[in-house]
TORKOL-4160 file (C-alpha; in steps of 0.2 Angstrom, whole numbers, padded with zeros to 4 digits, m for minus):
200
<pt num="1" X="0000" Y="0000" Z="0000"/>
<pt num="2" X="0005" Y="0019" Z="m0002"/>
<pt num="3" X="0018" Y="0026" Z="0007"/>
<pt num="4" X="0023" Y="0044" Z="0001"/>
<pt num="5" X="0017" Y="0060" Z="0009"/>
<pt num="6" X="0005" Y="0073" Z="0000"/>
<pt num="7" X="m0005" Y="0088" Z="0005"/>
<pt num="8" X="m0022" Y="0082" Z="0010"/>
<pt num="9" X="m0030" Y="0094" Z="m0006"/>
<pt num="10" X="m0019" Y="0081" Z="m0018"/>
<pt num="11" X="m0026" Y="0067" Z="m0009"/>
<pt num="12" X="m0043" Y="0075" Z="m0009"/>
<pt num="13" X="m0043" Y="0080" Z="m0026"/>
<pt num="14" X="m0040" Y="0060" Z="m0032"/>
<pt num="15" X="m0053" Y="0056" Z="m0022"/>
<pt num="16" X="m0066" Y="0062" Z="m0029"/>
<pt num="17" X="m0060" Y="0061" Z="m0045"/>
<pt num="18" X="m0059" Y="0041" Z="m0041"/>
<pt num="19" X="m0073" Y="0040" Z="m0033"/>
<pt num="20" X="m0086" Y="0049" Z="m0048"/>
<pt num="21" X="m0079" Y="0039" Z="m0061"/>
<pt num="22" X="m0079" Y="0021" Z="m0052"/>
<pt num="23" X="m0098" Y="0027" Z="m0048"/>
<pt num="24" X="m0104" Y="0031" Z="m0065"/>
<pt num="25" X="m0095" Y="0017" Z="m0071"/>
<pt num="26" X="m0103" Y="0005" Z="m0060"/>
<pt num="27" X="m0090" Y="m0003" Z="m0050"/>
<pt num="28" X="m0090" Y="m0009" Z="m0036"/>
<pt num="29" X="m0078" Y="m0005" Z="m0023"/>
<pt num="30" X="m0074" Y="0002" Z="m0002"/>
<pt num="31" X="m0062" Y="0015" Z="0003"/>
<pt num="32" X="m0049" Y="0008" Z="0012"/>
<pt num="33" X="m0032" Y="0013" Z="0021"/>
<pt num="34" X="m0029" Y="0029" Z="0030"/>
<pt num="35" X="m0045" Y="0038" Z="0021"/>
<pt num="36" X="m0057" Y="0023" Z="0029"/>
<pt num="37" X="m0049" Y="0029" Z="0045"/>
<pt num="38" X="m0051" Y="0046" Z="0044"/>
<pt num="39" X="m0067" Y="0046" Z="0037"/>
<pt num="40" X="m0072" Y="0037" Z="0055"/>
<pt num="41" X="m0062" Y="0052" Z="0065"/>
<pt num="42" X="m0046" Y="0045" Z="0066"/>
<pt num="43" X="m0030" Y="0056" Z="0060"/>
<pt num="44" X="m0029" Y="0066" Z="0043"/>
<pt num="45" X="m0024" Y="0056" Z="0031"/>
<pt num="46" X="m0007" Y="0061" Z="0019"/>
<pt num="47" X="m0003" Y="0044" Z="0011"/>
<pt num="48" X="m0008" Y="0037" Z="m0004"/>
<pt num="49" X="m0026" Y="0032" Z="m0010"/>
<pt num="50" X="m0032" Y="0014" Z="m0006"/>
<pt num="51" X="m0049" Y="0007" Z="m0013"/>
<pt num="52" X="m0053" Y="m0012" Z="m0012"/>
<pt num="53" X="m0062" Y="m0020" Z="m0026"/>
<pt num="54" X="m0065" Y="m0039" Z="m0032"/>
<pt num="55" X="m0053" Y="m0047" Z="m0041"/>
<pt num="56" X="m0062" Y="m0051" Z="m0056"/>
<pt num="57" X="m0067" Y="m0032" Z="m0057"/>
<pt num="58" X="m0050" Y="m0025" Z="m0053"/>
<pt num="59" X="m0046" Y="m0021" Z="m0073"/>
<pt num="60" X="m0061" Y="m0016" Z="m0074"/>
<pt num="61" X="m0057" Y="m0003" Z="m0060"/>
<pt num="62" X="m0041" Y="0002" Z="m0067"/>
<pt num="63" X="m0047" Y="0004" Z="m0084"/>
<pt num="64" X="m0058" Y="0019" Z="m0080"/>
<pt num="65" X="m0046" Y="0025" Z="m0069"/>
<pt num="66" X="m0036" Y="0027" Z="m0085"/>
<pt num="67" X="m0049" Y="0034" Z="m0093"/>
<pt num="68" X="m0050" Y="0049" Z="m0081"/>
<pt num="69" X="m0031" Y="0051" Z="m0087"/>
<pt num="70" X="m0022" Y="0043" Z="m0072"/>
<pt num="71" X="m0006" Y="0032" Z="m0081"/>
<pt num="72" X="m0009" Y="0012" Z="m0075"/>
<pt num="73" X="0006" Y="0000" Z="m0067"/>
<pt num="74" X="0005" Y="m0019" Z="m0065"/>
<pt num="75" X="0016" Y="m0024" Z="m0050"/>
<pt num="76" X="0023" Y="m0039" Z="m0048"/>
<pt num="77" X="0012" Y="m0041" Z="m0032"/>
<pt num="78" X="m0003" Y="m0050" Z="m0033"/>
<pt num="79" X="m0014" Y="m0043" Z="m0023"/>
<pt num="80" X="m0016" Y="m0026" Z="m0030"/>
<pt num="81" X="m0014" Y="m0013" Z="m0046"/>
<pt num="82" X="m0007" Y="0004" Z="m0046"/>
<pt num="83" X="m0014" Y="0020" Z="m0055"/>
<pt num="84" X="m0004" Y="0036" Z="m0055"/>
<pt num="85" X="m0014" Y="0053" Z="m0053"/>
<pt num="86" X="0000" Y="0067" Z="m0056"/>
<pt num="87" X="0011" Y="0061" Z="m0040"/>
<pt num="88" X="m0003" Y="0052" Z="m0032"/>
<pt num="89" X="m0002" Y="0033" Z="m0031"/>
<pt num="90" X="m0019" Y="0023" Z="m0029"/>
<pt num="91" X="m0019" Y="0006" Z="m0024"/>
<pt num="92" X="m0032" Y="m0002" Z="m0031"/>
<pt num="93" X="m0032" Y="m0017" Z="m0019"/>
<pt num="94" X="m0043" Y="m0035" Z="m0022"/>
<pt num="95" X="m0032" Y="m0047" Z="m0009"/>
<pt num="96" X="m0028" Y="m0039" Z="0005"/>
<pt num="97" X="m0017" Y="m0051" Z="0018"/>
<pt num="98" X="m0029" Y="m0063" Z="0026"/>
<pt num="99" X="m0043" Y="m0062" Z="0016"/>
<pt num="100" X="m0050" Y="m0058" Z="m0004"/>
<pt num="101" X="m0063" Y="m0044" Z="m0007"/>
<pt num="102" X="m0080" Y="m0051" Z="m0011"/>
<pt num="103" X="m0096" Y="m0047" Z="m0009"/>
<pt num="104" X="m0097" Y="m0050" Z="0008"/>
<pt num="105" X="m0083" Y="m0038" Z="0012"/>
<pt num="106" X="m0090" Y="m0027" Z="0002"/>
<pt num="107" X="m0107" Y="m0026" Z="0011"/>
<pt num="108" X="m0099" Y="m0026" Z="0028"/>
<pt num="109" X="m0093" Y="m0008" Z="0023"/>
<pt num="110" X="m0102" Y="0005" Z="0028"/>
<pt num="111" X="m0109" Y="0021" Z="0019"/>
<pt num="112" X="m0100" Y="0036" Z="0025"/>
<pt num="113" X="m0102" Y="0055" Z="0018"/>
<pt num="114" X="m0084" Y="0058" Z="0016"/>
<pt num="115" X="m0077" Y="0076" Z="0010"/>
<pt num="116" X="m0095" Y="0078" Z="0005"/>
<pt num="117" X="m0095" Y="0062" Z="m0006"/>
<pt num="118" X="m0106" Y="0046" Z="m0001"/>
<pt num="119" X="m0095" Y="0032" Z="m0001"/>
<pt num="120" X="m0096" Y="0012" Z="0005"/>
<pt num="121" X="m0081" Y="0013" Z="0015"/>
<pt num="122" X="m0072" Y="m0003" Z="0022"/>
<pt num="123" X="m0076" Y="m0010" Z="0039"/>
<pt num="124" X="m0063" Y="m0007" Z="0054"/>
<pt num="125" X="m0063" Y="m0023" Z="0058"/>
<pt num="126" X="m0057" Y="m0028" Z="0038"/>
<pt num="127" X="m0048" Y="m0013" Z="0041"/>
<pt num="128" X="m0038" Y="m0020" Z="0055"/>
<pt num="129" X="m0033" Y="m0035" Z="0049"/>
<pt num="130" X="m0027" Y="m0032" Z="0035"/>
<pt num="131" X="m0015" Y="m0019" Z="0044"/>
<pt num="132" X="m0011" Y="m0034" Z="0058"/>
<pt num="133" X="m0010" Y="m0049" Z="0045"/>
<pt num="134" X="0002" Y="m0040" Z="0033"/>
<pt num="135" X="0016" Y="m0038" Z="0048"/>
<pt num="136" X="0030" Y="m0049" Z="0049"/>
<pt num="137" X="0051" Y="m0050" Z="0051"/>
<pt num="138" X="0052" Y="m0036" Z="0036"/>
<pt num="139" X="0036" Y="m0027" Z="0039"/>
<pt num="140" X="0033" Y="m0025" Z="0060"/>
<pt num="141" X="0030" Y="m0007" Z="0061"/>
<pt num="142" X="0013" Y="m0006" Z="0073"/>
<pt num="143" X="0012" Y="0013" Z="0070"/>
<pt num="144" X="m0002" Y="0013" Z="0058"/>
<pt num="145" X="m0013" Y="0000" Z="0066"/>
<pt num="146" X="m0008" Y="0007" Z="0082"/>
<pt num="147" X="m0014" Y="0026" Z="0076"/>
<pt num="148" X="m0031" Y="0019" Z="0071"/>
<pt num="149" X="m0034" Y="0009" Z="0087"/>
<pt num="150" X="m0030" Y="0023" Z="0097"/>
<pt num="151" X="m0042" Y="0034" Z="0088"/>
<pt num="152" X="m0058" Y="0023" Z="0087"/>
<pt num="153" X="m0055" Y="0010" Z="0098"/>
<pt num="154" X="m0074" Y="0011" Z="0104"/>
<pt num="155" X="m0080" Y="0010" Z="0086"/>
<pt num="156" X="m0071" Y="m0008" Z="0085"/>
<pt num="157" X="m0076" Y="m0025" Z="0088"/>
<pt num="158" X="m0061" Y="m0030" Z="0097"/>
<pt num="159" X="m0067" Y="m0048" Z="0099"/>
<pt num="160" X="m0069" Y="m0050" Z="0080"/>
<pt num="161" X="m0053" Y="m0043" Z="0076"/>
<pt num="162" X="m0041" Y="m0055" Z="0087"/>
<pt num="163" X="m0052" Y="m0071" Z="0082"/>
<pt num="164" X="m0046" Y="m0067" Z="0064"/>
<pt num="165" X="m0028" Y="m0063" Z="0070"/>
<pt num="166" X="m0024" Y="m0077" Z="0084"/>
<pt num="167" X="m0014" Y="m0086" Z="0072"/>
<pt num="168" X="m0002" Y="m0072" Z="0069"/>
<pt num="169" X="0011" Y="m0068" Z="0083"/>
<pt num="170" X="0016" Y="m0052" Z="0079"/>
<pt num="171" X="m0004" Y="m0051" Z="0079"/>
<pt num="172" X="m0003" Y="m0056" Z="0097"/>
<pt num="173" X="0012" Y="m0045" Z="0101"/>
<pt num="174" X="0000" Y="m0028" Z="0096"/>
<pt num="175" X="m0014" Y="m0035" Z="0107"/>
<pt num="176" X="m0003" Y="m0037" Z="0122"/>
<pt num="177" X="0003" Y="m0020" Z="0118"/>
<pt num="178" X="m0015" Y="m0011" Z="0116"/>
<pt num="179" X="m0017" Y="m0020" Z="0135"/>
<pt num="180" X="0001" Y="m0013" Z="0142"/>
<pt num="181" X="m0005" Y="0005" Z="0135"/>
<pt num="182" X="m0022" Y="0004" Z="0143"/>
<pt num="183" X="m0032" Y="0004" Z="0127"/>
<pt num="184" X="m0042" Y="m0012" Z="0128"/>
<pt num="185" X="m0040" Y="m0024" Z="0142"/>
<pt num="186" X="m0048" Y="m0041" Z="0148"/>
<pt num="187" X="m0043" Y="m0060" Z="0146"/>
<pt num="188" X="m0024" Y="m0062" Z="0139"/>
<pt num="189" X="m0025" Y="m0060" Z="0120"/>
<pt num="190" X="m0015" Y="m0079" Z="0121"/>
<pt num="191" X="m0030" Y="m0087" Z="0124"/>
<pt num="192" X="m0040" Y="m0092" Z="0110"/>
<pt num="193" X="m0058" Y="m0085" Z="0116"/>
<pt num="194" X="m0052" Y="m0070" Z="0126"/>
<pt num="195" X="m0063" Y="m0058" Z="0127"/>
<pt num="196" X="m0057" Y="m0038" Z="0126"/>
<pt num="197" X="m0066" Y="m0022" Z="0129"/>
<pt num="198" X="m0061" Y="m0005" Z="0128"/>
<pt num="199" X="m0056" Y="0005" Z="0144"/>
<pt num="200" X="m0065" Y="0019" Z="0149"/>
C-alpha cells in the first residue's frame, strides 16, 4: 500500500476524481487505508489512496481510472494494481493479507459522507486485519494499526478482530501492547476465546 506524503487537497482532489468515475462506471468498490480511518475520526490522512475491489473487477477498475487520465502500473504483487494521478499513487487493492474482497466484504462496509461524497467505506474490523495480518520480520511497524486503534478503539469489535488474527504472533504482540498501554483490556489476548473491551 501507499507510502509517500502529499497535501491532504492532492489526496482530496484523487478522491473524488476516483470515486465519480468508479460510480458512473458502476464498480463496485470500499475506501480503504488511512482515508477509511479518517473518514471514522481518526488522523488526517497524507498517504496514498487505497480502494478495495474484487478481483475479477480490478481491470475493470483500473481501466476507467485510466480513462480519467491517471497512467496504469502492474506490479509484480498480486494482490493489487497501481494507478498514478500526477504524484498520487492509488492502490487499487482486491487481496488484502488474510482475506480476498468479495461481496461479503464489500457489504460489511459502511456508507459514510466523506469530503462531501457518499461512499461504502471498508469495515474497521477488515480494516484491522489487513494492517495486523500484513506484519512480519520485514514489515513490523505497529504505527499505523496502532494510530487507528488509538483513535476509534470504541468503534471496533475487538473480539472479532483477534479471532481473525490469533494465528499471527506479531498479531498477538499488538494485542498485548493495546493491553500494556491501557487501550483495551480483559482475558490475555494468548488465549484463543479471550474476550477484550475498551477502557474507559
Amino acid at each position: 500500500m501507499g507510502s509517500a506524503d502529499h497535501p491532504f487537497a492532492e489526496i482530496e482532489a484523487t478522491f473524488r476524481k476516483c470515486v465519480s468515475a468508479l460510480q458512473r462506471a458502476g464498480v463496485p468498490f470500499l475506501l480503504g487505508g488511512s482515508l477509511a480511518s479518517w473518514a471514522r475520526g481518526g488522523p488526517e490522512s497524507r498517504n496514498d489512496l487505497d480502494l478495495m475491489v474484487k478481483p475479477a473487477d480490478a481491470e475493470w477498475a483500473l481501466g476507467v481510472l485510466v480513462e480519467e487520465g491517471m497512467r496504469p502500473e502492474h506490479p509484480p504483487e498480486n494482490w493489487l494494481l497501481k494507478a498514478w494521478d500526477g504524484e498520487v499513487l492509488v492502490d487499487l487493492i482486491f487481496r488484502p493479507k488474510g482475506f480476498e474482497i468479495t461481496d461479503e466484504v464489500l457489504e460489511r462496509g459502511e456508507v459514510l459522507e466523506v469530503l462531501a461524497m457518499q461512499v461504502r467505506v471498508i469495515s474497521l474490523e477488515d480494516l484491522l486485519v489487513s494492517k495486523l495480518l500484513v506484519l512480519d520480520d520485514h514489515q513490523l511497524d505497529f504505527s499505523p494499526a496502532l494510530r487507528v486503534a488509538r483513535a476509534l478503539r470504541e468503534q471496533i469489535d475487538w473480539s472479532q478482530v483477534h479471532a481473525r488474527t490469533s494465528h499471527s504472533p506479531y498479531a498477538t504482540a499488538f494485542f498485548s501492547l493495546l493491553h500494556a498501554l491501557g487501550v483495551i483490556e480483559g482475558a490475555h489476548p494468548r488465549h484463543d476465546r479471550a474476550q477484550v473491551r475498551v477502557v474507559p
